[in-house]
N, C-alpha and C positions, 0 to 999 in steps of 0.2 A: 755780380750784384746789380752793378750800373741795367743790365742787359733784362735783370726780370723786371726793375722798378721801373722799366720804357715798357714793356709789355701789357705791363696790368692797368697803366692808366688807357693806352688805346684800345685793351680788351671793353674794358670799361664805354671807353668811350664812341665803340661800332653797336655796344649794347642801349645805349644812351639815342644812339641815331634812332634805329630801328624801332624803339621805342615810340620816339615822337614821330614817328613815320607811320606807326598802327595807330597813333591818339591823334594823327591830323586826318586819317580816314576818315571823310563822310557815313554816317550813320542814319538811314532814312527808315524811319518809321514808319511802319504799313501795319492798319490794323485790320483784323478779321473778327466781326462781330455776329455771332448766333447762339439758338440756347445750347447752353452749357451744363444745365441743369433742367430737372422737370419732365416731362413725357416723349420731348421730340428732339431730348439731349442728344440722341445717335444720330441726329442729323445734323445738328450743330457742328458735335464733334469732326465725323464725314469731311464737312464744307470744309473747316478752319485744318483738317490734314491735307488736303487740297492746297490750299492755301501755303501751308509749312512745307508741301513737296517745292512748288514752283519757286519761295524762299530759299531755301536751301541750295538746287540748284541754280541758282542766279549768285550766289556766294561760292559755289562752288567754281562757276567757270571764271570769276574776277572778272564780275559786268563794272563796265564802265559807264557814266554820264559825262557829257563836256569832255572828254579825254580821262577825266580820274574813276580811279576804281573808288567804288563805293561801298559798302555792305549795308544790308537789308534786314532789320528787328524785326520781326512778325510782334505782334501785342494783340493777345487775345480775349476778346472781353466774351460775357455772358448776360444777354437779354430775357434769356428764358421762356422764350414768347411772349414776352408781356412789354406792352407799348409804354407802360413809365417804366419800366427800367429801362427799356432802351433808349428812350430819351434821356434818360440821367446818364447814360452810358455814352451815346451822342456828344455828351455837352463835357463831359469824364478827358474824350480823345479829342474835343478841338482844344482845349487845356493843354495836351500834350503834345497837339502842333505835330498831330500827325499827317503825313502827307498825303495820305488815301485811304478808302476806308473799303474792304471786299465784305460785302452784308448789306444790309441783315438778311435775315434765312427766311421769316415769314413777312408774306405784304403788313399785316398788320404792325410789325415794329418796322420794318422798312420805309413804308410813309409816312408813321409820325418822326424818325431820327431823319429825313432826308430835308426837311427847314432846317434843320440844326448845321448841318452842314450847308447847304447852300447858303445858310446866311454865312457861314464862314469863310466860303470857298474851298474847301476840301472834294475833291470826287471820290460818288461812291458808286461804286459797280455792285449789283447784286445778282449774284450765281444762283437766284431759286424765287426771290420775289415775283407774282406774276400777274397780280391784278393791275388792271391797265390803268389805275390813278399815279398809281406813281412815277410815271413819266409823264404824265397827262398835268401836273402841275407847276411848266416850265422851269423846273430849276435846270439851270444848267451846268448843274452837276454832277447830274441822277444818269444812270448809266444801269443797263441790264443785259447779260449776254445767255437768255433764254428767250422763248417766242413767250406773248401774254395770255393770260385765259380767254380773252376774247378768241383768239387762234387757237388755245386749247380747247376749250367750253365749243365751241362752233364744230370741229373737229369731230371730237365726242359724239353730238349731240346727233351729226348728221350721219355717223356711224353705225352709232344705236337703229337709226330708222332704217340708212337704204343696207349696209350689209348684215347686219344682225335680223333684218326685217321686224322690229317692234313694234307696236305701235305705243301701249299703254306702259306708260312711265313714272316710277317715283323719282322725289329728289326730298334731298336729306342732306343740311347742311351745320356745320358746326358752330357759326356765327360769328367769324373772327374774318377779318376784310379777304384772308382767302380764298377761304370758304363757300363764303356768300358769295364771292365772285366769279369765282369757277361755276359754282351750281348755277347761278343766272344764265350764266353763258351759253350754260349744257342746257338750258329748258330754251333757251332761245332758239338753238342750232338746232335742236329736234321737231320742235314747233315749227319752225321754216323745213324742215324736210318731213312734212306730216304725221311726225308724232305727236301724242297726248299726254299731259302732263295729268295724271288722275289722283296726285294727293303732293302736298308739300307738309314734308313735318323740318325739327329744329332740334339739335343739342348742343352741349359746348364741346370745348376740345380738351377737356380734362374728364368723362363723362364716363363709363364704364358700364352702365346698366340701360339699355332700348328696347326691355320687351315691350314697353307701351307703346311709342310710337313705330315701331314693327307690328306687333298686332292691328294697330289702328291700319299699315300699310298692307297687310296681307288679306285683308278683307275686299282693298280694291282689286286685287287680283293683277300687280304687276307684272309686265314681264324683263321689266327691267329697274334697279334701284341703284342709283346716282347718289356716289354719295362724295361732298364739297367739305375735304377734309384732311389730313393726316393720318399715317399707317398705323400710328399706335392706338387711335377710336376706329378707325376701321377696321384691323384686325380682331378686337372681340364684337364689332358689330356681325360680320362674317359666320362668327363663334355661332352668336345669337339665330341669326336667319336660319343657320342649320337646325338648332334646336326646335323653331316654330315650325318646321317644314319649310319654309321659303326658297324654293330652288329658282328664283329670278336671277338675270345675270347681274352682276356686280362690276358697277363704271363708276371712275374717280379718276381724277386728273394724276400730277406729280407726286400730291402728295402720299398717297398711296401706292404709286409702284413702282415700289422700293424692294432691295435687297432684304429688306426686314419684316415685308408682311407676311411671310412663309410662318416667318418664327410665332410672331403675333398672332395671327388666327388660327395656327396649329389645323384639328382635322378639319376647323370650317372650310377649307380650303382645298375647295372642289375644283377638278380639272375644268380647262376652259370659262371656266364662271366669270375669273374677271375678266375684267376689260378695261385697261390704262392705259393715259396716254403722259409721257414724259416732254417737257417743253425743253426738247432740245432731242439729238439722238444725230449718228451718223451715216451714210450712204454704206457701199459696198468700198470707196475709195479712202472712209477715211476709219475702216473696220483696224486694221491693222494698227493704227494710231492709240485708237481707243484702246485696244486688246492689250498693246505696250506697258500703257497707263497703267490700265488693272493691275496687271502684273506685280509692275513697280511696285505699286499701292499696296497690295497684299505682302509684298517682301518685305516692303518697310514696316508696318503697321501689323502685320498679323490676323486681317482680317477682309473680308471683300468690301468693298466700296459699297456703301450704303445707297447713296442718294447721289447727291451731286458735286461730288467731290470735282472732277475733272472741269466742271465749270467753274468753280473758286480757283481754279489751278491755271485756267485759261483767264478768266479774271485781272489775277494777281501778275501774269505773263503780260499781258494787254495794257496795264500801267506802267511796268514797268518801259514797256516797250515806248509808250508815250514819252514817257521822262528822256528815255535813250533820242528820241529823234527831237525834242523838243532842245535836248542836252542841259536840262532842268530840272531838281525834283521840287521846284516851287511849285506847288499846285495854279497860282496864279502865271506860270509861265508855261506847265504843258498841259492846261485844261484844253486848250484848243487842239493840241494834237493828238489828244487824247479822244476827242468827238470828229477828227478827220481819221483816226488811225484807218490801219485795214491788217490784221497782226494773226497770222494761220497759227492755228490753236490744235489742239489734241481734237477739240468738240468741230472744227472746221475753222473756217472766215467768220474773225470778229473786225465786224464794223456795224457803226449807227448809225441811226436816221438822224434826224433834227430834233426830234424828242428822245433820244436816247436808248429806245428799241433797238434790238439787234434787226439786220437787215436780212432777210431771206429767211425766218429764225425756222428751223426744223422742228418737227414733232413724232414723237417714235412710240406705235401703239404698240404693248404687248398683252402675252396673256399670261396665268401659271399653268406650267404641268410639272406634276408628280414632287411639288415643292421648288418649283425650278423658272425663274422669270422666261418667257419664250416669247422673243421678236415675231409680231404682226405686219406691221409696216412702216417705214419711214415716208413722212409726207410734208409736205410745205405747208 
């Protein structure tokens, strides 16, 4: 008797250790903020899996900061595309004294949430933001590990003219900051390489019906129509052009070439037509990385990578990486290591400029065939 009544209390009390040994674990909160909801939810979603791979395993191999193991909460919010909610969502996660923040997905909620945090001090890295204001407004907090539309739109533009040989050009933009951003970019980069811009029309990004300003564009007799936007108005714009006869090529930045515009413009979606260009992509060296990625991706998840997952995953890798050499997840303690990092990712070398730019940032044009994205080229 003596012999079990010695047993059960130090059963007890190795259970009692280990206990307060998992409740003195650090707990650092990293949030990933895109839409969740609304038309450009599959790209949200995409990022914030991205996001919850790099989470995961960083919990999995028992990362350390300072010498302690730590564990990592993903907290996933929903903006929607829409700039007050992301701001109320902004102001939601410095309440909760989160230490980073991977997002937002569109420039438009991306630069108005990026005051919010700067004024906090939190860093935010965004895996798809690309209009070039929002590093351009010295926070130094604002972090992007994509190239910007200046570098996409420039790209584009001068595509269209010297290998496509175009000349006469529309553009067609949705009106939401990136949008317009991209689109300006793209009539800049074609106008310096002697293209003509011969009609500019406008919708939003929730928008479903363009026979008017298509009719209005086929009359100029494009031969190419740019359009500054997302895949879910792209793809029944696509629809559309087929229906009016419009066989012009079809150029958009990121946000249209995606794993998802196949499904969305169904048969408008004529071989070689498009012409996309992704701000970000990788060489022949770091093919097999990427490929890894996918893989994983689809194993876990049950579906192909949409968008930009591997950047939210290179991201959320990239702070973490910070906190590791800074041996801090105080934001006030490795915000600076975090803007010296230099941290080999899936997508390649993430490091920034002084504005938070990614340095050397790649861009990867493709086209569809037969429903099938197909690599044109990787270029700087």
């Amino acid at each position: 008797m003596k012999l079990k009544s010695t047993i059960i209390p130090l059963t007890a009390a190795i259970a009692m250790a280990f206990a307060g040994a998992a409740h003195s674990q650090e707990v650092i909160k990293i949030a990933h903020v895109g839409p969740l909801s609304g038309p450009n939810a599959h790209m949200g979603k995409d990022n914030e899996n991205g996001a919850r791979m790099a989470i995961e395993e960083l919990n999995a191999k028992g990362f350390t900061i300072g010498g302690k193991k730590v564990t990592f909460e993903l907290i996933g919010e929903d903006d929607a595309s829409d700039p007050k909610q992301a701001t109320s969502v902004a102001t939601k996660l410095v309440d909760a004294k989160v230490a980073a923040v991977i997002g937002h997905l569109n420039s438009g909620t991306t630069i108005p949430a990026s005051k919010i945090y700067s004024d906090a001090g939190i860093p935010q890295v965004s895996p798809s933001a690309t209009n070039p204001k929002y590093t351009q407004q010295g926070f130094k907090t604002a972090f992007r590990v994509v190239a910007n539309d200046a570098q996409l739109g420039a790209a584009l533009g001068k595509y269209a003219v010297q290998k496509l040989g175009t000349k006469n050009i529309a553009v067609i933009d949705d009106r939401t900051a990136y949008g317009q951003g991209v689109a300006e970019e793209f009539a800049k980069g074609a106008q310096a390489a002697g293209g003509k811009i011969v009609g500019k029309q406008f919708t939003n990004d929730k928008a479903t019906d363009f026979n008017a300003i298509l009719t209005s564009l086929k009359a100029k007799k494009p031969e190419v129509v740019f359009f500054g936007g997302m895949d879910a108005v792209g793809g029944p714009m696509l629809r559309q052009m087929k229906q009016l006869g419009i066989s012009a090529k079809f150029m958009g930045g990121d946000g249209i070439c995606t794993g998802s515009l196949p499904g969305l413009a169904g048969d408008g979606l004529i071989n070689d037509q498009v012409v996309c260009a992704e701000a970000g992509g990788v060489d022949d060296a770091g093919k097999k990385g990427m490929d890894d990625f996918r893989a994983a991706y689809k194993k876990k998840f049950g579906i192909d990578v949409v968008y930009n997952a591997a950047y939210a995953y290179d991201a959320t890798m990239t702070v973490a990486d910070a906190m590791a050499k800074a041996g801090s997840a105080d934001p006030k303690k490795y915000l600076s290591a975090l803007a010296k990092i230099s941290h080999k990712g899936v997508t390649g070398t993430i490091a920034f400029d002084a504005k938070g730019d990614i340095k050397d940032g790649s861009l990867t044009l493709y086209t569809y065939k037969n429903g099938e994205r197909t690599l044109l080229a990787v270029t700087k």
